[in-house]
BANU-174030 format. One record per residue (C-alpha): residue in three letters; z, x, y. Coordinates in steps of 0.2 Angstrom, whole numbers. Each point is the difference from the previous one (the first is absolute). Layout:
residues N
["ALA", [Z, X, Y]] ...
//
This chain:
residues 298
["UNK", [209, 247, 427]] ["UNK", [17, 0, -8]] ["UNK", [12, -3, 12]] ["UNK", [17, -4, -7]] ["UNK", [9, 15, -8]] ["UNK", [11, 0, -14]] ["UNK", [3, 10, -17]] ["UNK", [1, 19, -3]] ["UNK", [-11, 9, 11]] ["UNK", [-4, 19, -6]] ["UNK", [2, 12, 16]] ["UNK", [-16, 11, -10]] ["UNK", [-4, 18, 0]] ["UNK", [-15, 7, 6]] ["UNK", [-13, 9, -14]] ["UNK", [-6, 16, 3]] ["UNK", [-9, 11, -10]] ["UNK", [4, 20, -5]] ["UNK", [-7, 6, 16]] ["UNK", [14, -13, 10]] ["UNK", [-18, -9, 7]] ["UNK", [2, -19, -3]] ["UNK", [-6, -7, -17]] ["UNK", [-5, -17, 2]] ["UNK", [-7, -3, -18]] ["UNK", [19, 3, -3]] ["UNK", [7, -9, 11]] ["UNK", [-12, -16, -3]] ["UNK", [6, 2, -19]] ["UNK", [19, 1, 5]] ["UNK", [-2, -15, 11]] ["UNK", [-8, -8, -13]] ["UNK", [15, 4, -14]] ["UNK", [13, -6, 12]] ["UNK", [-10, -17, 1]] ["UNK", [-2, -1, -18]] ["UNK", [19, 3, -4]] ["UNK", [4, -15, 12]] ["UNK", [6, 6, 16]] ["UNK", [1, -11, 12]] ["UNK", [-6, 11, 16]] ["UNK", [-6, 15, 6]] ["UNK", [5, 12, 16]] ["UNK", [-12, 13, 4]] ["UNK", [4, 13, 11]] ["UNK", [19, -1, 0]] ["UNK", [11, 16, -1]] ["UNK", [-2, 2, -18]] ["UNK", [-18, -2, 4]] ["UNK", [1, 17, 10]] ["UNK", [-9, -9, 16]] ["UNK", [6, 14, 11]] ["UNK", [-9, 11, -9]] ["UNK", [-17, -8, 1]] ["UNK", [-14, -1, 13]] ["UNK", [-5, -15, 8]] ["UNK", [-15, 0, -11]] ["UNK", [7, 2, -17]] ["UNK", [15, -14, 3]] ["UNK", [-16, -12, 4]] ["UNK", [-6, 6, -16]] ["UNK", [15, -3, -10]] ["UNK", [4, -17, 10]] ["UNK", [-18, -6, -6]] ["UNK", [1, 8, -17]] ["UNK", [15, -11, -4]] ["UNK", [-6, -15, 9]] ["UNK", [-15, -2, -9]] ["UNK", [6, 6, -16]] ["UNK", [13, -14, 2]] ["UNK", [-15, -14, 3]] ["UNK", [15, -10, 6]] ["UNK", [6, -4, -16]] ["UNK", [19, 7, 9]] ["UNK", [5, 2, 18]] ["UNK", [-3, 17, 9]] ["UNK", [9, 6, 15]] ["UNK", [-7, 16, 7]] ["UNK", [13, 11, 7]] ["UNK", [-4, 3, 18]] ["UNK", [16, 9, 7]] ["UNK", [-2, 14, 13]] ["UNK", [8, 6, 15]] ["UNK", [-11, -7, 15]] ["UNK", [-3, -17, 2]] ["UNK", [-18, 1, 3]] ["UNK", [-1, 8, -16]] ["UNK", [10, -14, -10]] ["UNK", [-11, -12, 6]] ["UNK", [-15, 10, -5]] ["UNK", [4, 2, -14]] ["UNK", [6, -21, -3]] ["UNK", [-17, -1, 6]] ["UNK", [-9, 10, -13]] ["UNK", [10, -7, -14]] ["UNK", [-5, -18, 6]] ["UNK", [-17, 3, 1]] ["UNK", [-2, 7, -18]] ["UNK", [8, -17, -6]] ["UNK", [19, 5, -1]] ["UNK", [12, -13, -3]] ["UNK", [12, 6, 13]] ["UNK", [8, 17, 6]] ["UNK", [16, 9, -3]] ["UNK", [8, 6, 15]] ["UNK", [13, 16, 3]] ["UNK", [6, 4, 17]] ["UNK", [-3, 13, 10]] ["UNK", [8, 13, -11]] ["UNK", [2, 16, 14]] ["UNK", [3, -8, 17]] ["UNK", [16, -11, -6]] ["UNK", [-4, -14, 11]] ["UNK", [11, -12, 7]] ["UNK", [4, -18, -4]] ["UNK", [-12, -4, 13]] ["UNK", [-15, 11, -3]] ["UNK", [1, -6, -17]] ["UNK", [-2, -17, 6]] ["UNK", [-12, 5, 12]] ["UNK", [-9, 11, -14]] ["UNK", [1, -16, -14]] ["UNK", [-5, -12, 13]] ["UNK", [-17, 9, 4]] ["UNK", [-4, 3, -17]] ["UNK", [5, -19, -4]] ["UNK", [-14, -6, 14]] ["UNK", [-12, 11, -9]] ["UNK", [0, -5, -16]] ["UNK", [-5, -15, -10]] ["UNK", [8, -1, -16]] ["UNK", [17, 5, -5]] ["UNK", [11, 15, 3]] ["UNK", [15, 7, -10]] ["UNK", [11, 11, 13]] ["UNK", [9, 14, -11]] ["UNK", [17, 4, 3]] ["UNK", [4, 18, -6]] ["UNK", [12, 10, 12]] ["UNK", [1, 14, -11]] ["UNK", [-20, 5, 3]] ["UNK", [-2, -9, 14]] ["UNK", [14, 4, 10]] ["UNK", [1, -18, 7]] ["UNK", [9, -13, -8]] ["UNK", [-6, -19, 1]] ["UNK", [17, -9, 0]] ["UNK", [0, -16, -5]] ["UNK", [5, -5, 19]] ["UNK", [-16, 7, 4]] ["UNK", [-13, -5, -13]] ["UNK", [6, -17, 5]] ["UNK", [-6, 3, 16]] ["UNK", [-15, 8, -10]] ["UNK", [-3, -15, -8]] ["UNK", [-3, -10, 15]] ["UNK", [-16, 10, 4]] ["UNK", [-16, -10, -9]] ["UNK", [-6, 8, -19]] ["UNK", [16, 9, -2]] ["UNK", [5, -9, -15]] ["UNK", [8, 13, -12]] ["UNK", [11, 14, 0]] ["UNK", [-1, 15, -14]] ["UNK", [21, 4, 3]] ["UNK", [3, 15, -9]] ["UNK", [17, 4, 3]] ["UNK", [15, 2, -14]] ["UNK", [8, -17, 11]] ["UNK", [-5, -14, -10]] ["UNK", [9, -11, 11]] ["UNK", [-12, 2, 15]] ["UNK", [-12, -9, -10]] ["UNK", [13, -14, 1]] ["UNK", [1, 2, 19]] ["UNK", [-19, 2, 4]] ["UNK", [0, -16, -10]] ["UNK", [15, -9, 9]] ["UNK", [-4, 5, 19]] ["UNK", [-20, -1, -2]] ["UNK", [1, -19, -6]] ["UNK", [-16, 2, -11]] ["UNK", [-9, 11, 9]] ["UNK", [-4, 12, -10]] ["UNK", [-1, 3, -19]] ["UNK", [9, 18, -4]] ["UNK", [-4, 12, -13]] ["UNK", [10, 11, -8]] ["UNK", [-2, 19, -1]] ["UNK", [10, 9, -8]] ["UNK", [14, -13, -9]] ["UNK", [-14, -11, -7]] ["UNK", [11, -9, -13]] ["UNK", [13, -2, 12]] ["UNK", [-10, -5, 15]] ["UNK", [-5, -15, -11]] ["UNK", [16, -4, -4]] ["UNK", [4, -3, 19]] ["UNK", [-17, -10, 3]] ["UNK", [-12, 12, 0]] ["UNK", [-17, -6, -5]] ["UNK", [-11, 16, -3]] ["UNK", [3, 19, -5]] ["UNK", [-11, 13, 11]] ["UNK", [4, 14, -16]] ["UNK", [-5, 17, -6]] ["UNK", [6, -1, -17]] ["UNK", [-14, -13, -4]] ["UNK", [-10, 14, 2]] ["UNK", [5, 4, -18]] ["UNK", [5, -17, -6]] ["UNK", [-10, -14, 8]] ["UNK", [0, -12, -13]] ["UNK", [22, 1, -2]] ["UNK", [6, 3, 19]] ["UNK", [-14, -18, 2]] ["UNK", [10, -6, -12]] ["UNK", [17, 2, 7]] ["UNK", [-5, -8, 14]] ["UNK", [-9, -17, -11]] ["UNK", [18, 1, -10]] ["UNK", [12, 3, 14]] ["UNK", [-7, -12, 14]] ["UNK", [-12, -13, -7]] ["UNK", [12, -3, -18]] ["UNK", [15, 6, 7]] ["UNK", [2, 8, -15]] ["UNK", [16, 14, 4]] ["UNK", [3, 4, -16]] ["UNK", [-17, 4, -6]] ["UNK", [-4, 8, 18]] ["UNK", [15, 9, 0]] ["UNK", [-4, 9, -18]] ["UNK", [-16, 3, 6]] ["UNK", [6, 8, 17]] ["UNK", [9, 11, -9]] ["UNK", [-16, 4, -15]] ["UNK", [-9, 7, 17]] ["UNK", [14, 9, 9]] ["UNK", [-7, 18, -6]] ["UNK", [-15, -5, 9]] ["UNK", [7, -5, 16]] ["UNK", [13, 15, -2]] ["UNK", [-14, 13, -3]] ["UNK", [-11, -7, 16]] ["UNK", [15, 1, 12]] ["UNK", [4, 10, 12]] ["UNK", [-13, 16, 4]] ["UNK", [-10, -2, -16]] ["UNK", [-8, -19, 5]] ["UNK", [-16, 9, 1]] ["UNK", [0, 14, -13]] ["UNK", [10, -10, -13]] ["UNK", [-13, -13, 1]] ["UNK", [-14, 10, -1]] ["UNK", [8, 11, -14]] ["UNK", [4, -16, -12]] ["UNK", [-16, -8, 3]] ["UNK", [-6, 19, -4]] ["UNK", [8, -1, -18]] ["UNK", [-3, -20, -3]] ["UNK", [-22, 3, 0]] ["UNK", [1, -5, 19]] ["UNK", [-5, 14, 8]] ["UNK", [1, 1, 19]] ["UNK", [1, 18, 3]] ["UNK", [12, 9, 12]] ["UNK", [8, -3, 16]] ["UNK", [-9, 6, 16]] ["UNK", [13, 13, 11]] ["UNK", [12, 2, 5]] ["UNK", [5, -11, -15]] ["UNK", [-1, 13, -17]] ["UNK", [-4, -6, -16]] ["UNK", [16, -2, -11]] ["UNK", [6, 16, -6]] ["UNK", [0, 6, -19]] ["UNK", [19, -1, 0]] ["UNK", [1, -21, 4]] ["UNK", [-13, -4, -11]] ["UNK", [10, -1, -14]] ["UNK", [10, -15, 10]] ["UNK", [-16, -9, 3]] ["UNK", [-3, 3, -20]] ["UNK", [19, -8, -1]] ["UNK", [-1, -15, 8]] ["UNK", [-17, -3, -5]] ["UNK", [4, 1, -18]] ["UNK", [18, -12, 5]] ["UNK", [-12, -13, 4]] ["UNK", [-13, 0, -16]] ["UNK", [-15, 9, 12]] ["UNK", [1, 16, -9]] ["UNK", [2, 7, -17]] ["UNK", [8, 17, 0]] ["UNK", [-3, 10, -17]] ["UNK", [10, 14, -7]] ["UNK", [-11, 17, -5]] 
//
């Protein structure tokens, strides 16, 4: 098992087919690509991975799709949030058993626990697992926030040894760093670039959806050749990308660019639509901004 995480890790879609089933053939062969172009991990079953939208059953399927399609060659870390305890442990289990490399972590997202149910909540699932766990840290769909005061305390607890922090504060990542003495590694979210910059060492993201092989790279130039210059440039080549998967679209704008780049993954599941008619032509945009797509005139 892989067991120290670094690099940029894509938080990936989940393939289904016209009929919104799941499509595993497809999602073997995205995996596949994402390997290929050289990302350095993958993160099954995240938001962008629509997990709430899937049975018990099918994210077993797409966990054990991606972790044999991987063959270990990069770390996985099987998304395993849910509102109950019990269930979050279940599902750690499950992603253990079918040889994940670790586990990604949201809190409870509905009963806005207090600091110490989390620690209460955390330190259960810490005893229950054996291989690492990344904790992520995003109030605004979680409606918790994981301050840095408390994933300190977080980081205490055995096999909670990183933190996805997808806020717009880049200085927590500083702080986290500061007040956990080594603890944990952190991650960023959404700032990727800029989380390196303060001392990040990975990138949970959803632009390498589209772009593995670059946003990998921004991380290989920005924190293993401290590179700025070159990282910068190329931070700001992929911008569109991170623009157009912002906000609402981090699912539809995915699945419409992979739709248009020969990487079809199909549709969102409800209540998330596919990408109206009208936004198109910005997915069109900002993949022809970034050399993905050729727009011809007639």
């Amino acid at each position: 098992m892989i067991e120290t995480f670094r690099g940029t890790y894509t938080v990936m879609v989940t393939a289904f087919n016209k009929d919104g089933q799941l499509d595993l053939n497809a999602q073997a062969q995205f995996t596949e690509w994402q390997v290929q172009q050289g990302i350095h991990g993958l993160i099954p079953l995240g938001s962008t991975g629509e997990f709430l939208s899937l049975s018990a059953e099918e994210r077993c399927a797409v966990a054990k799709c991606v972790i044999d399609t991987t063959a270990g060659r990069v770390p996985v870390l099987v998304g395993a949030g849910a509102e109950s305890t019990d269930d979050v442990i279940t599902n750690v289990k499950m992603a253990e058993d079918l040889g994940a490399d670790g586990t990604m972590i949201i809190p409870p997202f509905y009963s806005t626990p207090t600091w110490d149910e989390l620690i209460h909540h955390f330190g259960r699932i810490s005893e229950a697992s054996n291989r690492p766990v990344m904790i992520y840290n995003n109030p605004a769909t979680a409606n918790v926030d994981l301050t840095p005061q408390l994933v300190s305390e977080l980081s205490k607890l055995e096999n909670i040894d990183y933190i996805k922090e997808s806020t717009m504060d880049v200085t927590r990542i500083r702080d986290i760093l500061d007040m956990s003495d080594g603890r944990i590694t952190v991650f960023g979210g959404i700032m990727g670039f800029e989380s390196f910059v303060e001392g990040a060492e990975g990138w949970v993201a959803v632009g390498s959806n589209v772009m593995p092989s670059a946003f990998a790279r921004l991380f290989e130039l920005t924190v293993d050749d401290e590179n700025y210059r070159e990282a910068r440039a190329l931070y700001r080549e992929v911008l569109p990308i991170i623009r157009l998967v912002a906000g609402h679209r981090y699912v539809s704008g995915s699945k419409a660019a992979l739709s248009l780049i020969g990487h079809s993954v199909g549709a969102p599941r409800p209540p998330r639509l596919k990408l109206p008619e009208a936004e198109m032509s910005e997915v069109r945009d900002a993949l022809t901004s970034v050399g993905l797509l050729v727009q011809t005139v007639g």
